[in-house]
DOPANU-117024 format. One record per residue (C-alpha): x, y, z. Coordinates in nm, 3 decimals, padded with zeros to 5 digits. Layout:
SITE         x         y         z
SITE         X         Y         Z
...
//
This chain:
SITE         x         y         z
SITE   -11.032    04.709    06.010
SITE   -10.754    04.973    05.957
SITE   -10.416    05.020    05.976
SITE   -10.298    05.312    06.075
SITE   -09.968    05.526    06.046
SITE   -09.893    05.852    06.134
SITE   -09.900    06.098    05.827
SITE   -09.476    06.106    05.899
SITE   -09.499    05.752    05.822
SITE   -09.616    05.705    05.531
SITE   -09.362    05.743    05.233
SITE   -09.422    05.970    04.934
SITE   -09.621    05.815    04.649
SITE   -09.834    05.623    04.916
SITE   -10.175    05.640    05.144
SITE   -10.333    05.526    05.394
SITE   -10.614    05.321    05.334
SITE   -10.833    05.081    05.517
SITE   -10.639    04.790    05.485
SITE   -10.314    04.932    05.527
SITE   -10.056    05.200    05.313
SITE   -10.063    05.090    04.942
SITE   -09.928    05.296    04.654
SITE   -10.152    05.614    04.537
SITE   -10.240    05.446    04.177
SITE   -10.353    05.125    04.407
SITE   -10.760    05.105    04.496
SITE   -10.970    04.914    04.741
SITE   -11.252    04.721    04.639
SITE   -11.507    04.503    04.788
SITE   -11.467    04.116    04.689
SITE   -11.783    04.183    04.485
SITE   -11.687    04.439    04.260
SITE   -11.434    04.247    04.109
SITE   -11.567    03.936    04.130
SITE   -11.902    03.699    04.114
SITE   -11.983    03.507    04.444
SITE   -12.165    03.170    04.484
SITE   -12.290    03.251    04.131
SITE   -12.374    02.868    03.973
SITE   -12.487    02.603    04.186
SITE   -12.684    02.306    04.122
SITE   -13.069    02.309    04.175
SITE   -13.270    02.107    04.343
SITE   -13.423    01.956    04.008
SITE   -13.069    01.817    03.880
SITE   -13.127    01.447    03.725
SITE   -13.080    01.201    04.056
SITE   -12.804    01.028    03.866
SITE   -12.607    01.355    03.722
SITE   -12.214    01.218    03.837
SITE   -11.935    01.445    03.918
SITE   -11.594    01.491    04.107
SITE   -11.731    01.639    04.473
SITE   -11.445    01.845    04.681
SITE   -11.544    01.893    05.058
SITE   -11.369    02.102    05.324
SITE   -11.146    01.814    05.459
SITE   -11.021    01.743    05.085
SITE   -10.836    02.040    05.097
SITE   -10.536    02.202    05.265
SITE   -10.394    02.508    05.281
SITE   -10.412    02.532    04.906
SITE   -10.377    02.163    04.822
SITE   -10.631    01.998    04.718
SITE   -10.525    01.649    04.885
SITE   -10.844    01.397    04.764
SITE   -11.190    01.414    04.608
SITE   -11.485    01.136    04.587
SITE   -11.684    01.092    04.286
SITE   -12.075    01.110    04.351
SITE   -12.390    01.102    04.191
SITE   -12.639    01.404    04.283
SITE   -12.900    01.152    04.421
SITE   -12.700    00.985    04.688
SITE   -12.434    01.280    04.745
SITE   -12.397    01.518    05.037
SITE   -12.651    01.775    05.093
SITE   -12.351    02.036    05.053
SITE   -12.246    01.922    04.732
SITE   -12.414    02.227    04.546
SITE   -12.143    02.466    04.417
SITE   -12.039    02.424    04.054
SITE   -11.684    02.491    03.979
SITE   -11.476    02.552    03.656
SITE   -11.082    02.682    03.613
SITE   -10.983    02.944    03.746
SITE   -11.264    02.960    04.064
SITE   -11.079    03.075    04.398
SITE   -11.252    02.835    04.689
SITE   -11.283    03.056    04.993
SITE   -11.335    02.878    05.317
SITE   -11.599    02.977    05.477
SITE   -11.614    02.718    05.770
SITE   -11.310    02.696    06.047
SITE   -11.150    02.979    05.750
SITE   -10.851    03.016    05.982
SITE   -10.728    02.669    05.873
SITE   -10.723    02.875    05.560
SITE   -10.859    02.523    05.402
SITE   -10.866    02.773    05.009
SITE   -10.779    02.638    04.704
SITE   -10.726    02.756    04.340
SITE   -10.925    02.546    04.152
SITE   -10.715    02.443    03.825
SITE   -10.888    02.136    03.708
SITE   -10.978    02.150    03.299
SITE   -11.186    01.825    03.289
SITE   -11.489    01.651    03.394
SITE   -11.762    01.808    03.570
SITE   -11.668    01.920    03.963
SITE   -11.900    02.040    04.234
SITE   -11.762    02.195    04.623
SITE   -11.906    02.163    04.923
SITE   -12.127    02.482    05.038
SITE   -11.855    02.525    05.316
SITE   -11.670    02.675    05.026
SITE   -11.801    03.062    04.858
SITE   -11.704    03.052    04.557
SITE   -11.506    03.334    04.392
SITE   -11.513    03.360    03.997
SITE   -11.342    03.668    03.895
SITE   -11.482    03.936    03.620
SITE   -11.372    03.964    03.297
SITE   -11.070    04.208    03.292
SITE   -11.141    04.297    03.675
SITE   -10.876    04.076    03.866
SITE   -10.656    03.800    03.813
SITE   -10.763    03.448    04.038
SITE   -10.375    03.399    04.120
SITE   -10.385    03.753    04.285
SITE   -10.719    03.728    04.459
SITE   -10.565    03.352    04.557
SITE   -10.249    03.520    04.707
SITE   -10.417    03.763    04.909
SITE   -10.588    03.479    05.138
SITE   -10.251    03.350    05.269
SITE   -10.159    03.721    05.337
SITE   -10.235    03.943    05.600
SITE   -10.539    04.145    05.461
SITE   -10.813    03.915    05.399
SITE   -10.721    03.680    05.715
SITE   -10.745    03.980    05.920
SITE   -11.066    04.104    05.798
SITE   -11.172    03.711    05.856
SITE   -11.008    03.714    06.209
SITE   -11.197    04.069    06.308
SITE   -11.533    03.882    06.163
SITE   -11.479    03.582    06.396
SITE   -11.413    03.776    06.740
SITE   -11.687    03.674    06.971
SITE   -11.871    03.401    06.775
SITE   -11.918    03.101    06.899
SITE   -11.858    02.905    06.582
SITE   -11.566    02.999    06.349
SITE   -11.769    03.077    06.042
SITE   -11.861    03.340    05.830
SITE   -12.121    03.339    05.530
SITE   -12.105    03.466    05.161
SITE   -12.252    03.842    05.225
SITE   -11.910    03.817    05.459
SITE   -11.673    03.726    05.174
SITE   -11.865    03.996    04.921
SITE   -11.743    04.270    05.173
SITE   -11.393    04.135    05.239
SITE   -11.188    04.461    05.105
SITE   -10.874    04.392    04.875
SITE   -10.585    04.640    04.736
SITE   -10.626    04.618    04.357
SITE   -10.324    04.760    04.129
SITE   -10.446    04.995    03.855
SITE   -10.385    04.742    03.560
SITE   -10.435    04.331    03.504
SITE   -10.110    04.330    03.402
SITE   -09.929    04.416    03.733
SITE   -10.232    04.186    03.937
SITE   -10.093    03.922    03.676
SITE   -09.681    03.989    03.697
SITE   -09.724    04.007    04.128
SITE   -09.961    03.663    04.078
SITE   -09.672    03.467    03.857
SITE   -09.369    03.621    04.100
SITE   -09.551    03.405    04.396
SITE   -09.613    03.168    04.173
SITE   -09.296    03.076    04.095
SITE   -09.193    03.075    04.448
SITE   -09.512    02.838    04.441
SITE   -09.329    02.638    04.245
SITE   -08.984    02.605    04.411
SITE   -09.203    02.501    04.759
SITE   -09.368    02.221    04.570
SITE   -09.058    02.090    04.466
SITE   -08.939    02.087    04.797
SITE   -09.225    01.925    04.948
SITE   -09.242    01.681    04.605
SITE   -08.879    01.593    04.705
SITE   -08.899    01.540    05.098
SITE   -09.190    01.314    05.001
SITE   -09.012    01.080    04.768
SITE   -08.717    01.097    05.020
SITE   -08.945    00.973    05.308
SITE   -09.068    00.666    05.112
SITE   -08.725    00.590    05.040
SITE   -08.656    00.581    05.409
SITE   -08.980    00.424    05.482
SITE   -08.860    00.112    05.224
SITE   -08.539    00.129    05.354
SITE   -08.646    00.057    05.704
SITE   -08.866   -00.185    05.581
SITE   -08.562   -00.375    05.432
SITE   -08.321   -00.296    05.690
SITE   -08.501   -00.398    05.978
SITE   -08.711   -00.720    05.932
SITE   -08.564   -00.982    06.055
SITE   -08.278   -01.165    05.865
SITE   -08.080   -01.513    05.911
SITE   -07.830   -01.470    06.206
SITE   -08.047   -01.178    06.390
SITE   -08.023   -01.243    06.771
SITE   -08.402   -01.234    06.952
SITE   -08.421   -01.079    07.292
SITE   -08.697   -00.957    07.488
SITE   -08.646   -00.559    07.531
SITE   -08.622   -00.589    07.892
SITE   -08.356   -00.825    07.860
SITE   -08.133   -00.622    07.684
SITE   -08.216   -00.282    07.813
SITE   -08.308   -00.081    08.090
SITE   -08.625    00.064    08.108
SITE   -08.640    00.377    08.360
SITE   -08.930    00.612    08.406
SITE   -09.063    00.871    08.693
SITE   -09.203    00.719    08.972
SITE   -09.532    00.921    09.002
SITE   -09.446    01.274    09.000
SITE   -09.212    01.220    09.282
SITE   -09.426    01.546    09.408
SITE   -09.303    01.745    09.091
SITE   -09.594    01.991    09.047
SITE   -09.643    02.173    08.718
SITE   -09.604    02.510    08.901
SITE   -09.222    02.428    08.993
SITE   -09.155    02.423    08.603
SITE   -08.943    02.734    08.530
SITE   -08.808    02.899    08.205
SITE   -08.435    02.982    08.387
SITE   -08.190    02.871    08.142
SITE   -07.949    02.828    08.407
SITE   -08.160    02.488    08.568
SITE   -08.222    02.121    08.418
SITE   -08.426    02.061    08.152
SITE   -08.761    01.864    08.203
SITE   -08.859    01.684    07.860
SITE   -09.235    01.580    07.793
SITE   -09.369    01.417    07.524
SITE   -09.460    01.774    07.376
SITE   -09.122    01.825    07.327
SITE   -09.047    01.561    07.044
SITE   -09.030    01.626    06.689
SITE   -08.977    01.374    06.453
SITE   -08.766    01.170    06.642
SITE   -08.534    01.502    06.783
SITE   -08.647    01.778    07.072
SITE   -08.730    02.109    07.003
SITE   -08.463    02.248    07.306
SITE   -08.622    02.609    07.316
SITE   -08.941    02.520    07.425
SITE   -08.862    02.250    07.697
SITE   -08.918    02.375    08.053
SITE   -08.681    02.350    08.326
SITE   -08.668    02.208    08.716
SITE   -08.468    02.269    09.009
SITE   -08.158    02.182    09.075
SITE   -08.255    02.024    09.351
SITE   -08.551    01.832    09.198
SITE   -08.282    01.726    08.907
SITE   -08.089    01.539    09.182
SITE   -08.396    01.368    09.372
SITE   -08.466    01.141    09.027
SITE   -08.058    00.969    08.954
SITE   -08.234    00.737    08.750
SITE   -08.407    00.960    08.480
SITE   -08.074    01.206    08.447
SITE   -08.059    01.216    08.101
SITE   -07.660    01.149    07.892
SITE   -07.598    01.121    07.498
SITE   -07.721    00.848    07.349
SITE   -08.039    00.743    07.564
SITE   -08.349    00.634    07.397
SITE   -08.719    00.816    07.521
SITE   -09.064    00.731    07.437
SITE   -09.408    00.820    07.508
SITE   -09.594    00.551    07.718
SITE   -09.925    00.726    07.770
SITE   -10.142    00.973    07.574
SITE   -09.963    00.987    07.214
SITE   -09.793    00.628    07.250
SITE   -09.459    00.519    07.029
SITE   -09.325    00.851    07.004
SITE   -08.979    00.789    06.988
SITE   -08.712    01.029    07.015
SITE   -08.291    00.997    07.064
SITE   -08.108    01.205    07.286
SITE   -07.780    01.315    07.024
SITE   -07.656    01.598    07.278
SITE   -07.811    01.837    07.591
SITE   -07.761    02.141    07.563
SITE   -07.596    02.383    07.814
SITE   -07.676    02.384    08.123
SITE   -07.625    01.968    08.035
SITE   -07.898    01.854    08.234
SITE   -08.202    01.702    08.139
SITE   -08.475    01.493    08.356
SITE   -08.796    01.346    08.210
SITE   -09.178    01.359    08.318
SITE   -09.388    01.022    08.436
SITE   -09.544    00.993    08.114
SITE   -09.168    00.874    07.936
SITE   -09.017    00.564    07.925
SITE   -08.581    00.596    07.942
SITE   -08.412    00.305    07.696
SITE   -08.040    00.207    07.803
SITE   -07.842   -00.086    07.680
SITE   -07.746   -00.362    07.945
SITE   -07.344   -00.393    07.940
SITE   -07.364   -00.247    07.554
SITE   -07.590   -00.524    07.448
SITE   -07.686   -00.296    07.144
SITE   -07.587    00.048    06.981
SITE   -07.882    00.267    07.067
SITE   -07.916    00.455    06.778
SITE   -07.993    00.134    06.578
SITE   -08.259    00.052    06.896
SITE   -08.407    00.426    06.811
SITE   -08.479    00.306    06.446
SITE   -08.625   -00.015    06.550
SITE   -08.850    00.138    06.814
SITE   -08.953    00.379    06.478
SITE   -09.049    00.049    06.266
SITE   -09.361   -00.068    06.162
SITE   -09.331   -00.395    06.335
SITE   -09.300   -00.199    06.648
SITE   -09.586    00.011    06.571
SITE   -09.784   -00.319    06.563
SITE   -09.673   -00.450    06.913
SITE   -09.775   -00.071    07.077
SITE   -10.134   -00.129    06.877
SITE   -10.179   -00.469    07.005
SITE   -10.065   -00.399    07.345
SITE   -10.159   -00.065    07.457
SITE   -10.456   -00.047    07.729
SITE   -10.729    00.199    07.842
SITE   -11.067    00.258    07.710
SITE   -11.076    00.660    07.680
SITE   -10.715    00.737    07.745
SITE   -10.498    00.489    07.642
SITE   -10.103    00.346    07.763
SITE   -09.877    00.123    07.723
SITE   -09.736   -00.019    08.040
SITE   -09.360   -00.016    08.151
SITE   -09.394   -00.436    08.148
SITE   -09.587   -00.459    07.825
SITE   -09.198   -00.265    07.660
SITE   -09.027   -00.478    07.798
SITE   -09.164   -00.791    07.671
SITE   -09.096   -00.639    07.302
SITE   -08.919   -00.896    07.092
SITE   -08.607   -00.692    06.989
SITE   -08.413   -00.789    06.647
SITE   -08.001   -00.773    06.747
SITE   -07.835   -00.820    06.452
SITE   -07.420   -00.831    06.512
SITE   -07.346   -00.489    06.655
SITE   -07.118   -00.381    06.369
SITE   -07.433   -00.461    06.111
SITE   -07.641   -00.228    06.375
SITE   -07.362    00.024    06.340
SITE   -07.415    00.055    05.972
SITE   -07.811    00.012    05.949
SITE   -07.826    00.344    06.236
SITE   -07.595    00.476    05.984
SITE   -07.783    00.446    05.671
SITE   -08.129    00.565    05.863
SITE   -07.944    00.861    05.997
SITE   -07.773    00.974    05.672
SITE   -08.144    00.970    05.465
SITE   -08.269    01.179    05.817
SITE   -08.031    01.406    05.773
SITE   -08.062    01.471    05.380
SITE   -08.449    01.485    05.447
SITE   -08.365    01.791    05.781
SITE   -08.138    01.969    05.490
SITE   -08.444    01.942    05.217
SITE   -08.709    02.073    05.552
SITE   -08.470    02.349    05.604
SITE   -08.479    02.483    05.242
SITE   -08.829    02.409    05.251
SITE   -08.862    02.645    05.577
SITE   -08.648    02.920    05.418
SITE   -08.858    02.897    05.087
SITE   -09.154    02.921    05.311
SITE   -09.053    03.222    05.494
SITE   -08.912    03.393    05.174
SITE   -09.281    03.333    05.011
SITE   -09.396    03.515    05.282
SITE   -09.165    03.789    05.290
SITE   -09.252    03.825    04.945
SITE   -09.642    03.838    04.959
SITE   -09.614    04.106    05.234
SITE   -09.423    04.328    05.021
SITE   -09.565    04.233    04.683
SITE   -09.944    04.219    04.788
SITE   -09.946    04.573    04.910
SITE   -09.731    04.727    04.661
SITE   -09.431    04.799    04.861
SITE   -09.235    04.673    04.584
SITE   -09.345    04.765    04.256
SITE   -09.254    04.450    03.950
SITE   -09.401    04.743    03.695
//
C-alpha cells in the first residue's frame, strides 16, 4: 500500500512514505518492532478447572467491550487461549472490517480472548497502546487490512498479517502519548453522549410503559374500526426499473426508508407522475401513519411533512393508518403502534415459516387503547418532546463523531503537531 503525491505536493518538513506523507522526524515500523504479538497464551496442560473472565469476538464492538462469560478451561471454548492484562490492544483478526478491537483496560481477575483476537502488547518505551489503539479506527491500518482481504473468500487475516501491518511512529513516547490522550478526551465527550442518549431512551421506554397501558375510562376499539388501513394492491405493475432518482417526481417510500420512527428523505426513490396518480389511495398527506407488514414487521414510522415535490406513494410491502371521521389523533396512534403491547400482538400474529408477515386483517383486529382525545393530545406530546431531546443528544453525538474523526486523520499522521 502507498500513497502517493507528487513531489509539489508534499509540504516542507514532510515525506512521502508508504503509508502516506508524515512529518520528516516521523518513522514507519512494522507492528512487530514495537510491539509483542500473540505472546502468552494458555497451554494445553492448564488445570481443567483454572476459571477466568473469557471475551469472544461478538462481546465486543467497535471498541466496546459490550459482555463477557466466565468459564472454566475444561468446559470453555476451544478459542479461549489468549491471556490478556492492561493495556493489551485486541486486534480483530476475523470479519476485521467490523473493526470488532478493543483496548483492554481491565485491572482485576484473570481474563482470556478468543483466538479471533491477535493480541498486541506494546514494548517497553516503544509505543503507547492508546496510539497503536487509535490507529485501527483510522485510515492506515484498515487500509492495509482492506488491501489484505481483496480476493479472499473469507474476511480474515492471521497474526504474521498483523506483525507486518506498517504504522507512522512519532520520534518520542511523549508525543505517541499527548496525540493518544487528545483522542481520548474526545473519547470521552462521545461516551457521554452515548451514556446520556441511553439513560434518555429508558426514560422514554418507562414513560411509554406508563403512558400507554391501559387506564380506567380508555375506550377499546378494534384498529380497523377506528382507522383505515390502505396498502398497494400487488405492484399495480410498478416494476423496480421505473424507480427514478428525478427530484422533480413522487416519492416511493419502502420499508428501507424508515429510521427510528422518521424517513431518511434523501435516499427514497421516486415514480412517475403518472404511476403517482394510478394508486389515490396510497397518496401520502401529513399526519398518516406507515408500517412494515412483511419482511422487518412493526416498523412504524409517522409522516410529519413531504418534502418538495409533496408527493409521496408507498410500496406493497406498507400498511397506510388513517383515522375514521378523527376517531383518534395519529400521532398518539404512532406511539401506540411503537409499544410493547403492540409488539406482542405482531409476535403472536405474524405468519410464514421462512419469510414472515403480518396480514392487512390480522392489523386490523388490533385492540386499540382511545383514551379521550385531549389525554391523546398530551401523551403524543410528552413521547414527542423526549424524541426530540434524544434527535438533539444523536446530533451532538454525530458531530462529536465526525470531529473524532477529523481529528485522528490529522493527528495520526502528524499533520498537526500537539509538540
Amino acid at each position: 500500500m502507498k500513497a502517493e503525491c507528487s513531489a509539489g505536493d508534499i509540504p516542507t518538513g514532510y515525506k512521502q512514505t508508504e503509508v502516506g506523507v508524515i512529518p520528516e522526524d516521523w518513522d514507519v515500523k512494522k507492528l512487530e518492532e514495537v510491539v509483542d504479538i500473540d505472546a502468552d497464551n494458555l497451554s494445553a496442560g492448564t488445570p481443567v478447572d483454572y476459571a477466568f473472565n473469557y471475551i469472544s469476538l461478538e462481546d465486543v464492538d467497535e471498541g466496546v467491550l459490550r459482555s463477557y462469560s466466565s468459564q472454566i478451561f475444561g468446559s470453555a471454548p476451544s478459542r479461549a487461549r489468549r491471556r490478556l492484562r492492561y493495556g493489551d490492544v485486541l486486534v480483530s483478526t476475523v470479519r476485521p472490517n467490523l473493526k470488532s478491537h478493543l483496548l483492554f483496560k481491565q485491572r482485576q481477575g484473570e481474563w482470556i480472548c478468543s483466538t479471533g483476537f491477535s493480541v498486541v502488547r506494546c514494548k517497553n518505551s516503544s509505543a503507547v497502546p492508546s496510539y497503536i489503539f487509535a490507529h485501527l479506527f483510522a485510515t492506515t491500518i484498515p487500509k492495509q487490512i482492506e488491501s489484505l482481504l481483496t480476493g479472499s473468500n473469507y474476511p480474515a487475516i492471521n497474526g504474521k498479517d498483523v506483525k507486518a501491518l506498517l504504522i507512522p511512529l512519532p520520534p518520542t513516547i511523549t508525543e505517541q502519548k499527548t496525540i493518544a490522550e487528545a483522542l481520548s478526551d474526545t473519547d470521552a465527550l462521545i461516551e457521554s453522549l452515548e451514556q446520556l442518549i441511553a439513560k434518555k431512551r429508558q426514560i422514554k421506554q418507562g414513560a411509554m410503559q406508563e403512558l400507554l397501558s391501559p387506564k380506567q375510562g380508555d375506550k377499546i376499539r378494534f384498529l380497523k374500526e377506528v382507522s383505515s388501513l390502505k396498502g398497494r394492491i400487488g405492484w399495480q405493475g410498478l416494476k423496480q426499473t421505473e424507480f427514478t432518482i428525478n427530484e422533480e417526481e413522487p416519492f416511493l417510500i419502502t420499508g428501507m426508508n424508515f429510521k427510528d420512527g422518521a424517513i431518511r428523505w434523501n435516499e427514497v426513490y421516486h415514480i412517475s407522475e403518472e404511476r403517482y396518480e394510478m394508486a389515490s389511495d396510497i397518496q401520502l398527506r401529513p399526519a398518516d401513519v406507515l408500517m412494515t407488514k412483511d419482511g422487518t414487521i412493526g416498523k412504524v414510522l409517522y409522516i410529519d411533512t413531504i418534502p418538495y415535490p409533496g408527493k409521496a406513494s408507498l410500496n406493497s410491502h406498507l400498511l397506510l393508518f388513517r383515522p375514521i371521521k378523527w376517531s383518534y389523533y395519529p400521532k398518539y396512534l404512532y406511539y401506540q403502534l411503537c409499544s410493547q403491547r403492540f409488539k406482542n400482538f405482531v409476535e403472536e400474529s405474524k405468519s410464514g415459516t421462512t419469510f414472515f408477515g403480518l396480514s392487512q386483517a390480522a392489523v386490523g383486529n388490533y385492540p386499540v387503547l382511545l383514551p379521550p382525545m385531549e389525554e391523546q393530545v398530551n401523551i403524543a406530546t410528552i413521547l414527542f418532546d423526549m424524541d426530540s431531546e434524544i434527535t438533539v443528544l444523536e446530533e451532538k453525538l454525530a458531530k462529536a463523531r465526525q470531529i473524532k474523526q477529523g481529528m485522528m486523520q490529522e493527528l495520526l499522521t502528524g499533520r498537526i503537531r500537539l509538540v
